[in-house]
N, C-alpha and C positions, 0 to 999 in steps of 0.2 A: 504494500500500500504506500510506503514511502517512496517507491520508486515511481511513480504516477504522480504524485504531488511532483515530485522535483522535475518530471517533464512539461509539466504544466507552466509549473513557474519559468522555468528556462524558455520557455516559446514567450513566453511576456516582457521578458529581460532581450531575448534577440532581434525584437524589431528596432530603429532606428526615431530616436529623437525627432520630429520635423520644424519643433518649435523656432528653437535658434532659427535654423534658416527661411521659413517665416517673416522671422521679425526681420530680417536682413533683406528678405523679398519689399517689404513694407519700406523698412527706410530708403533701399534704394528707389522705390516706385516717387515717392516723395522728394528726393532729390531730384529727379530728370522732372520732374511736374515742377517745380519751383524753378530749376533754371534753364526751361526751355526759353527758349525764346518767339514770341507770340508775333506774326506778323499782324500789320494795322491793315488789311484788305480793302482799299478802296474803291468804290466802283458808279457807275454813274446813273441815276435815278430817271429813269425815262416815262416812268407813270405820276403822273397828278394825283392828288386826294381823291376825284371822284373817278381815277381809274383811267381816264381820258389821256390818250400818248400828248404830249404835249406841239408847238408845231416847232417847225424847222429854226435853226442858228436866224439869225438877222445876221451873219457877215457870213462873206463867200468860202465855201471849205474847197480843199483840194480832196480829191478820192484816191485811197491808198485800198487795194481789194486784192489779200491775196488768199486764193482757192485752193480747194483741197489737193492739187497737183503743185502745190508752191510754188505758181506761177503769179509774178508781182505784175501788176499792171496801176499805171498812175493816170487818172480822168479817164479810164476806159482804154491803154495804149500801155501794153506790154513791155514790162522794160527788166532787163538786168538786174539781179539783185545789188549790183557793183553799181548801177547808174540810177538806184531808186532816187538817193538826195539831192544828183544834180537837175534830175526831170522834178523834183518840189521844188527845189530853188528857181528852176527855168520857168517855171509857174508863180510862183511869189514877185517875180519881176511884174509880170501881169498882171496877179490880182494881188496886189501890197496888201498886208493886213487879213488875208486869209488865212484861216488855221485847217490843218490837218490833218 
């Protein structure tokens, strides 16, 4: 009979601790949460209070439109990804004070 108790007990004593590393799971969870770093996301509000898109810019914009084949085109006219900014600039000569 004493040899049943003592296997008993031995099967209770063989399993492994998990507590410790728990709590090391916990503070490190808490560490990466306190110094992550949060970006400010900002993005641009295109709906009114009652839902209504609002209307167009009052100043001339230039059209930058590029497609799911990464193909850049500026006002509608295909252009190089090497020569995007001088085709905005060659257009800012024209229409001074248009944003992009």
């Amino acid at each position: 009979m004493s040899r049943r108790l003592t296997r008993s007990y031995r099967s209770e004593e063989e399993g492994v601790d998990m507590t410790p590393m728990l709590d090391i799971v916990f503070i490190l969870l808490i560490f990466f949460i306190v110094t992550a770093v949060f970006l400010d996301e900002r993005g641009l509000d295109f709906t009114q209070a009652n839902g209504e898109v609002p209307p167009g810019p009052t100043t001339p914009v230039i059209s930058i439109v590029v497609d799911a084949e990464d193909v850049v085109s500026v006002e509608g006219r295909v252009v190089p990804v090497a020569f995007v900014e001088a085709e905005v600039q060659r257009h800012l000569v024209n229409r001074p004070g248009a944003a992009n």
